[in-house]
C-alpha positions in Angstrom: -37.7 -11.3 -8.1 -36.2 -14.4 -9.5 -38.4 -15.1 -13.1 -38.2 -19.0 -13.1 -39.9 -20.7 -16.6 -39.8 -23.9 -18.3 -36.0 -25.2 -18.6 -37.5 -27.0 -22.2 -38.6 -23.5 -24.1 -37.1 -20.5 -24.9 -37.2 -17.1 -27.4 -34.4 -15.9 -29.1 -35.0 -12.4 -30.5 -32.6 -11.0 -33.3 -31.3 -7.9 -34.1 -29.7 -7.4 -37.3 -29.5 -3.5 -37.5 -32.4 -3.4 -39.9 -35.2 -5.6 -38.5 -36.1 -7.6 -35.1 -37.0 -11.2 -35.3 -38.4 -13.4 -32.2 -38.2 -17.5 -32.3 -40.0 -19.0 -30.1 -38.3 -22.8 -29.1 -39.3 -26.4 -27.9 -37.0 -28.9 -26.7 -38.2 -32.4 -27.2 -36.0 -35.3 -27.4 -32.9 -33.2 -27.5 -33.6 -31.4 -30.6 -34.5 -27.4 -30.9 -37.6 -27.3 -32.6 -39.0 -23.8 -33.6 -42.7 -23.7 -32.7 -43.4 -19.6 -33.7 -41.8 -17.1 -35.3 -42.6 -13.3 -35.9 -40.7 -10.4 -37.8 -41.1 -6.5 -36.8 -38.9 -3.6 -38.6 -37.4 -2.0 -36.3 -33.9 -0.5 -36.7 -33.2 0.2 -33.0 -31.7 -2.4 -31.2 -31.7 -0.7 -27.9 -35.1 -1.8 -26.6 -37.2 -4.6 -27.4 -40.4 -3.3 -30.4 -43.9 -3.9 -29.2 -44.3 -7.1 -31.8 -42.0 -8.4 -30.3 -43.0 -8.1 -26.6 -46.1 -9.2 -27.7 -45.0 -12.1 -29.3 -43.2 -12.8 -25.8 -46.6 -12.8 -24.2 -48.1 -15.2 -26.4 -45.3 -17.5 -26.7 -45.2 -18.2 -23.2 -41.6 -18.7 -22.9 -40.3 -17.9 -19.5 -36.8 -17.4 -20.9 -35.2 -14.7 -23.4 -31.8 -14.6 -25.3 -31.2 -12.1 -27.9 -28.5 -12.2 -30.7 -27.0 -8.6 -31.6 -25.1 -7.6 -34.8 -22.2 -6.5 -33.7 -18.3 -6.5 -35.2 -16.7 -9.7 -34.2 -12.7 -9.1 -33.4 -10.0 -11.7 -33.2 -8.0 -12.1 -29.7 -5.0 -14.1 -29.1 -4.3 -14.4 -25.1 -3.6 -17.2 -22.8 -6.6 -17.7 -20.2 -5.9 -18.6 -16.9 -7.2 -22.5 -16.2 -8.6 -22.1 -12.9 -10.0 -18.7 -12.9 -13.6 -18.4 -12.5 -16.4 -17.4 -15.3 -16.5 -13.6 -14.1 -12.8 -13.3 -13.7 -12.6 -14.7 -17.5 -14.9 -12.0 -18.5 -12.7 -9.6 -16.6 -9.9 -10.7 -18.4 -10.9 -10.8 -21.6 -12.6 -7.6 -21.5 -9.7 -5.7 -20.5 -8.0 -8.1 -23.0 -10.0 -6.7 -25.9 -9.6 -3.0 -24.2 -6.2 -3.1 -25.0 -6.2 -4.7 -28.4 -9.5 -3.1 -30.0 -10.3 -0.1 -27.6 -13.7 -1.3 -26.3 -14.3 -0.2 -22.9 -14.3 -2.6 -20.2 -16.3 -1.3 -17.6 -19.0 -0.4 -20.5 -19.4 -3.9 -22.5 -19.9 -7.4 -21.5 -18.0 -9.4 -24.4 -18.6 -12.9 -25.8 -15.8 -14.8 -27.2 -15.2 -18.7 -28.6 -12.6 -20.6 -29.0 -11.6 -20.1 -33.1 -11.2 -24.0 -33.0 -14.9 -25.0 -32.4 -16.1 -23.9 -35.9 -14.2 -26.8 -37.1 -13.0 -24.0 -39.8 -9.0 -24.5 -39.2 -8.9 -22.2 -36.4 -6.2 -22.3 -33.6 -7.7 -23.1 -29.4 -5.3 -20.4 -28.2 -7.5 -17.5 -30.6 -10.7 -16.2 -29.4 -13.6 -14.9 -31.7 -14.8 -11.8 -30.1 -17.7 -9.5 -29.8 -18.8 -6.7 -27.2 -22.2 -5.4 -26.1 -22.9 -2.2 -24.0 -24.0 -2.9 -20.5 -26.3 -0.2 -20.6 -28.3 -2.0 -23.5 -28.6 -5.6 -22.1 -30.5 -3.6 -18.7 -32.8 -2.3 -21.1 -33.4 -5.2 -22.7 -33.6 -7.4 -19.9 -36.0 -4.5 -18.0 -38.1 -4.6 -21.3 -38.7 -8.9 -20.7 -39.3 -8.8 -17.3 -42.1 -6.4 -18.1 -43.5 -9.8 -19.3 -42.3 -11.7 -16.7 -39.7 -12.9 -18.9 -36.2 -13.8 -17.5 -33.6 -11.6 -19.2 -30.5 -14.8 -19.9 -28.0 -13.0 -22.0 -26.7 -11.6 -25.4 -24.8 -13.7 -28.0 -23.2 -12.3 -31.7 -25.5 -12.9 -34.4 -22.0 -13.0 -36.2 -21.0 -16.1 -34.4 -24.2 -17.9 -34.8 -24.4 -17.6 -38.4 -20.8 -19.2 -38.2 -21.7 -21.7 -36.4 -24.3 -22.8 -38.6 -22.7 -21.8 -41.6 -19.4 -24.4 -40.2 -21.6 -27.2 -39.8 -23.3 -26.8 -43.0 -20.2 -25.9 -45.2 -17.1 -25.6 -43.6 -14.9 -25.7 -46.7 -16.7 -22.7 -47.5 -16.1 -19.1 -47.1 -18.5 -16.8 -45.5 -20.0 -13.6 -46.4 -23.0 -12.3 -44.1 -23.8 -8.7 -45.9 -25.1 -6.0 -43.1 -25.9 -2.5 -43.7 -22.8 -0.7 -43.9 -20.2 -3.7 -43.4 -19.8 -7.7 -44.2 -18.7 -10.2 -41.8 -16.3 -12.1 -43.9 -14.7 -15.9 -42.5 -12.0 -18.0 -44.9 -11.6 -21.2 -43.7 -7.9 -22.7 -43.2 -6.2 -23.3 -46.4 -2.8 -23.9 -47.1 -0.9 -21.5 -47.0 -4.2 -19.6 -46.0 -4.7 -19.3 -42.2 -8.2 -19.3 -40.9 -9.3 -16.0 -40.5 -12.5 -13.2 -40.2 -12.8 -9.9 -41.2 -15.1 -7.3 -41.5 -15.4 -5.9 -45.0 -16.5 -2.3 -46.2 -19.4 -3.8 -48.4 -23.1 -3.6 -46.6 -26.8 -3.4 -48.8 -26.6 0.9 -48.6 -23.9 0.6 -51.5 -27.0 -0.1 -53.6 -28.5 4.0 -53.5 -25.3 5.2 -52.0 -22.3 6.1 -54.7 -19.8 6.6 -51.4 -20.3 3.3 -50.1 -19.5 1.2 -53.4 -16.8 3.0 -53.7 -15.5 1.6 -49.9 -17.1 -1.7 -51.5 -13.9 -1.3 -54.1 -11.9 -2.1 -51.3 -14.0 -5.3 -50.0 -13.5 -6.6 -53.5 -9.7 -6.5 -53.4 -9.7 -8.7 -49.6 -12.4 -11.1 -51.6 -10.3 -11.5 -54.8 -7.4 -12.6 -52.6 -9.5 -16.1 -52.0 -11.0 -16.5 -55.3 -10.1 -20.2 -55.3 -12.4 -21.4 -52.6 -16.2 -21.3 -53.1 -18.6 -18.4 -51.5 -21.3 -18.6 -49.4 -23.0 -15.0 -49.3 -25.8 -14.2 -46.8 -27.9 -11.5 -47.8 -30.5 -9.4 -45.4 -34.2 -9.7 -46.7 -34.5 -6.1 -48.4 -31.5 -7.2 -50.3 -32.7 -10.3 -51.0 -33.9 -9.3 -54.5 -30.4 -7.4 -55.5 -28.0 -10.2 -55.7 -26.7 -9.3 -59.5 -26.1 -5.7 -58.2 -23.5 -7.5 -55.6 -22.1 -9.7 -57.7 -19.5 -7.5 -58.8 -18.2 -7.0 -55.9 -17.5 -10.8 -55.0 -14.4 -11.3 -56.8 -13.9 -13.9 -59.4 -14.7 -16.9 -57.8 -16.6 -19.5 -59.7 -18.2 -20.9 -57.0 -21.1 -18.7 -55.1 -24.0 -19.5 -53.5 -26.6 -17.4 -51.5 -28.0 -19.3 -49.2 -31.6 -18.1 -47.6 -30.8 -15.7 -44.5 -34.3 -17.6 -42.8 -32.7 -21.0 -43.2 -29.5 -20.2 -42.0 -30.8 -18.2 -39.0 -33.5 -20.9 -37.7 -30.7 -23.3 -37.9 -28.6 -21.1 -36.1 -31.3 -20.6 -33.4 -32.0 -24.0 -33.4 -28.0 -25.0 -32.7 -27.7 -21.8 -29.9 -30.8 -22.4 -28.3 -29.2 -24.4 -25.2 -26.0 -23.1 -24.8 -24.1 -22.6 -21.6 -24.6 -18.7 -20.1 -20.5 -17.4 -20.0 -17.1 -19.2 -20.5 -15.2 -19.6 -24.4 -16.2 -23.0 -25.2 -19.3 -22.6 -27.1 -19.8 -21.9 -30.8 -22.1 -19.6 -30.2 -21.2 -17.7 -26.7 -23.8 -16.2 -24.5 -23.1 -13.6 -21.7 -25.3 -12.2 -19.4 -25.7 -9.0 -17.2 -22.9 -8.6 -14.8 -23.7 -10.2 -11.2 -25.2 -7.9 -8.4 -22.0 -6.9 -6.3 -22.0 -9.1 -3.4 -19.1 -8.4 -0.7 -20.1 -6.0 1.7 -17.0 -4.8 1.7 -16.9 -3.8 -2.1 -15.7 -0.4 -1.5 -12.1 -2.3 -1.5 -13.2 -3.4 -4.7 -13.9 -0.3 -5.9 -10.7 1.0 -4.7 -8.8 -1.9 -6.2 -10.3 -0.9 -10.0 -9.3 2.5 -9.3 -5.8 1.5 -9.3 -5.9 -0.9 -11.7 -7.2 2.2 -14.0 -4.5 4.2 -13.0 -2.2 1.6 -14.1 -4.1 1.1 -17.3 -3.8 4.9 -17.5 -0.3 5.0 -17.3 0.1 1.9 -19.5 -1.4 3.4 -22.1 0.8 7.1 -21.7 3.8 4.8 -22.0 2.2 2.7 -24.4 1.7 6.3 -26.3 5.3 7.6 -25.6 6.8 4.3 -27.1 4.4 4.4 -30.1 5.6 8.3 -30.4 9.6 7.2 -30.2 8.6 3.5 -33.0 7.2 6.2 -35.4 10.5 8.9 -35.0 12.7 5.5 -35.2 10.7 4.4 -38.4 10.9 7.7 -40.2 14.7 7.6 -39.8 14.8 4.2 -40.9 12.5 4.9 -43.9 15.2 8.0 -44.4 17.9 5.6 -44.9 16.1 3.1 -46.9 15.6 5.8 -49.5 19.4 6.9 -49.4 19.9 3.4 -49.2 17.7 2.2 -52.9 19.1 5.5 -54.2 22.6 4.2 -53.9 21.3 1.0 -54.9 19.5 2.3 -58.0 23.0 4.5 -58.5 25.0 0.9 -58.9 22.7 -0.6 -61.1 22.8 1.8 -63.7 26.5 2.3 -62.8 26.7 -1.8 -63.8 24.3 -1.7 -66.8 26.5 1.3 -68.4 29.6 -0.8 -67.8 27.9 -4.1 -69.4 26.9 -2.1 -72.2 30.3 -0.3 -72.7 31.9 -3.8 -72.0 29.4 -5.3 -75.2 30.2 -2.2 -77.7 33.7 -3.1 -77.1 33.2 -6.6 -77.6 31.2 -5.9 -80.8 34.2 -3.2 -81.8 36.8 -6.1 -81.8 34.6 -8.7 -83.6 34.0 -6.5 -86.5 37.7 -5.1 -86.7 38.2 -9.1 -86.9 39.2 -10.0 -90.8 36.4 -12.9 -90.2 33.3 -11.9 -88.4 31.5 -15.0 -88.8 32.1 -18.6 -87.3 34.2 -20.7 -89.2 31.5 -23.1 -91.5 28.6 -20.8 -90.7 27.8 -19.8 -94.1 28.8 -23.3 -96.0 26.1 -24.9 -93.8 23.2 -22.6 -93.4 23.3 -23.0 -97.7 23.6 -26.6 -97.7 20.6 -26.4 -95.1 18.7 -23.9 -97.5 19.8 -26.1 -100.2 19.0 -29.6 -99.1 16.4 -29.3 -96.1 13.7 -32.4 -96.8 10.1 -31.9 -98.1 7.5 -31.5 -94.9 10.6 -30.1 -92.5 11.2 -26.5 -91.3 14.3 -25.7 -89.2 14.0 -24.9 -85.7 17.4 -23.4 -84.5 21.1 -23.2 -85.2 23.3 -23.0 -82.4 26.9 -22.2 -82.0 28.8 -24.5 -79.7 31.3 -23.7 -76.9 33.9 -25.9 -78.4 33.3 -24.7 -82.3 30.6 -25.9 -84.6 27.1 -26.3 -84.5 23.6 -27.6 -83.4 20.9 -28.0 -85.6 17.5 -28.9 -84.5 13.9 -28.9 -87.1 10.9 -30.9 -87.0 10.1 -33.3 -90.4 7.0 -34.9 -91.1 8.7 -36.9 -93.8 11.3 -38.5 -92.5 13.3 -40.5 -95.1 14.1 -36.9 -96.7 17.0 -37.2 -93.8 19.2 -39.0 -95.3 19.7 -36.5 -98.3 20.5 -33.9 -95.3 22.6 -36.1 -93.8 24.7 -36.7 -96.6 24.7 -32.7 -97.9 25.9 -32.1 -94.4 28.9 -34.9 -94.6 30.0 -33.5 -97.7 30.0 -30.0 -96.6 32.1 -31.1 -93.4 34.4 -32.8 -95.5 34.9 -29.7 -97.4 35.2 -27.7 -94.4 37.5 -29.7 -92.4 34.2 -30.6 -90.3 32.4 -33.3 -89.1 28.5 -34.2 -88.1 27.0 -36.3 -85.8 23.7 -37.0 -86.0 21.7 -36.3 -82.6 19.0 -38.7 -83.2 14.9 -38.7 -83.8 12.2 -37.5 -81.3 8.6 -38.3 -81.8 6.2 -35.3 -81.2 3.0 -37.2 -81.1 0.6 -34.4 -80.6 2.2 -32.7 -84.3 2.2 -36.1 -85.8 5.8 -35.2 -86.9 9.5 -36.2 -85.3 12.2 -33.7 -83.9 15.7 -34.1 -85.4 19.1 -33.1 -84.5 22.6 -32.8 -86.0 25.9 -31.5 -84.7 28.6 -30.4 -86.4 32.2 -29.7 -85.5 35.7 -29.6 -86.4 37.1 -32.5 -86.7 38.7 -33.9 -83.8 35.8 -31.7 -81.5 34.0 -33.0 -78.5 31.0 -34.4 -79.4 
């Protein structure tokens, strides 16, 4: 029997793997408004809880949608343009079977386009999430037991995204679970937009095992320390957000908005969403439709073979996977001969250099003079006659022959004693020096001088 109900309210139950939730909704001038609410803890998210079905009753909705928790995976296919709704499904489904191993014939999967969070995402990738088909008949059996109609299942993932990107979209997300986080960067460059899910969940707080997987979640985190944090905590961890915080990563910038804020508003923004296709933020999908061809065994017969040729896909798939790995040892093989020899010819080189230096070192000091020619007149007329307030900064020997000198003064009509102790030393030494000029170091309240000398008739 068809359950028909108001078109202007609806309840939204949620399931977040640690407690139900029921909204009950009122359209009125466009706008979601949330006229009841009710919480039950129930872990199970297989049936509806009695509050809940209670609450159902009351509420007199006519209409029920629940959002599951669920891991949300990232596809990247082409969709055919004129296919219908179903034959989407179908194609995403087995899609997703071949990328992430869910089970087609098993799940019914919601997906959205990645560019309707308005986060950076690309059209042509699809957020993704799969629900068994077995629990949406029990769920929907459970309503109609209130004479309820049963609409469809959406991610709970995807509606905290899609509240969370109209709120904050500059933001990165962080909604904490039980065992895992659903983590979303928005696009950044270089930074692609992209979601993970995260090793870090509220049982790391009695459990030594999980905050050591919650190590791991820390590392992906750090990676995006320089863009601000949104974390979305359940309610029993609510009270525990210093115990988390060391786990975030270093970024200066974290918030924790309330879980019942965001959720109403992602109720609220879900509420009236289209039943199947990719093009809403937060995707709905209901039970598959009742076979009707009368000639379905054809069908039937037609799946068959398409398993068989998934089947044999996937022993190919295997036998190709099984010759990549052989192919990759040996080329892993060779890489290490390969940075051996390399490793070989490097310290083959640095021995050579060295022995080339000694040798170099050997002929200077066999040399009857060692030292540059002027070295050690100048260094003790600069020892000799550097201004008050000044402090040498370097001697250089040119290419050409001769020298640069560069020091910092504070006092600078003591330069023209230098300058004349260095002309008469040149003169002595068959040199000459040019003065290099004054440059102003504001910051040290002091000026950077320079001098060259060379032999006379040098390159300045």
């Amino acid at each position: 029997m068809r359950l028909l109900g108001h078109a202007k309210s609806i309840a939204i139950a949620v399931n977040d793997g640690l407690t139900w939730r029921a909204y009950a909704l009122r359209q009125a001038r466009g706008e979601w408004d949330c006229v009841g609410r009710t919480e039950e803890a129930a872990r199970g998210g297989r049936q509806l809880p009695k509050g809940i079905i209670e609450f159902l009753a009351q509420s007199r909705a006519r209409r029920l949608r629940v959002l599951q928790s669920g891991d949300v995976h990232t596809l990247s296919t082409v969709l055919p343009e004129d296919a219908s709704e179903e034959e989407l499904h179908t194609a995403l489904a087995y899609e997703a079977q071949g990328e992430i191993g869910l089970e087609a014939a098993g799940h019914r999967l919601v997906a959205a386009r990645a560019d309707l969070y308005k986060m950076g995402g690309e059209r042509k990738s699809l957020l993704a999430a799969g629900f068994e088909i077995e629990r949406l008949e029990r769920l929907a059996a459970d309503a109609e037991g209130e004479a309820v109609a049963f609409e469809g299942a959406g991610s709970l993932e995807l509606a905290v995204l899609a509240a969370h990107a109209r709120r904050a979209p500059n933001r990165r997300l962080l909604l904490i679970r039980k065992h895992t986080s659903f983590y979303a960067v928005p696009a950044n460059d270089p930074q692609p937009f992209m979601t993970a899910m995260l090793p870090l969940g509220i049982d790391m707080l009695a459990d030594s095992t999980a905050r050591e997987r919650a190590e791991r979640a820390r590392e992906r985190l750090s990676a995006h320390d320089a863009m601000p944090l949104s974390v979305i905590l359940p309610v029993e961890a609510g009270r525990s957000r210093e115990q988390f915080m060391p786990y975030l990563g270093a970024s200066t910038d974290i918030e924790f908005p309330e879980l019942s804020e965001i959720e109403e508003a992602a109720v609220r923004q879900c509420a009236g969403g289209r039943v199947g296709g990719v093009d809403e933020a937060c995707p709905w999908i209901g039970l598959p439709p009742p076979p009707s061809d009368p000639h379905r065994h054809g069908t039937v017969i037609l799946f068959a073979i398409l398993a068989a040729t998934l089947v044999w896909v996937g022993w190919r798939k295997q036998n190709l996977e099984s010759d990549l790995r052989a192919a990759k040892t040996n080329r892993t093989a060779w890489e290490s001969l390969e940075n051996a020899r390399k490793r070989a010819e490097s310290a083959t080189k640095s021995l050579r250099d060295r022995q080339n230096a000694l040798l170099a070192k050997k002929t200077l000091l066999e040399q009857r003079r060692c030292l540059p020619l002027g070295l050690l007149p100048l260094l003790g007329t600069l020892a000799e006659h550097m201004p008050a307030y000044s402090y040498l900064q370097s001697v250089k020997q040119r290419d050409g022959g001769g020298f640069e000198i560069a020091g910092i003064t504070r006092w600078q009509d003591g330069l023209p004693q230098l300058d004349a102790a260095l002309r008469d030393m040149g003169e002595r030494e068959g040199l000459r020096r040019e003065f290099g000029g004054l440059q102003a170091m504001e910051e040290q309240y002091a000026q950077r001088f320079q001098f060259v000398v060379m032999p006379k008739g040098g390159q300045p």
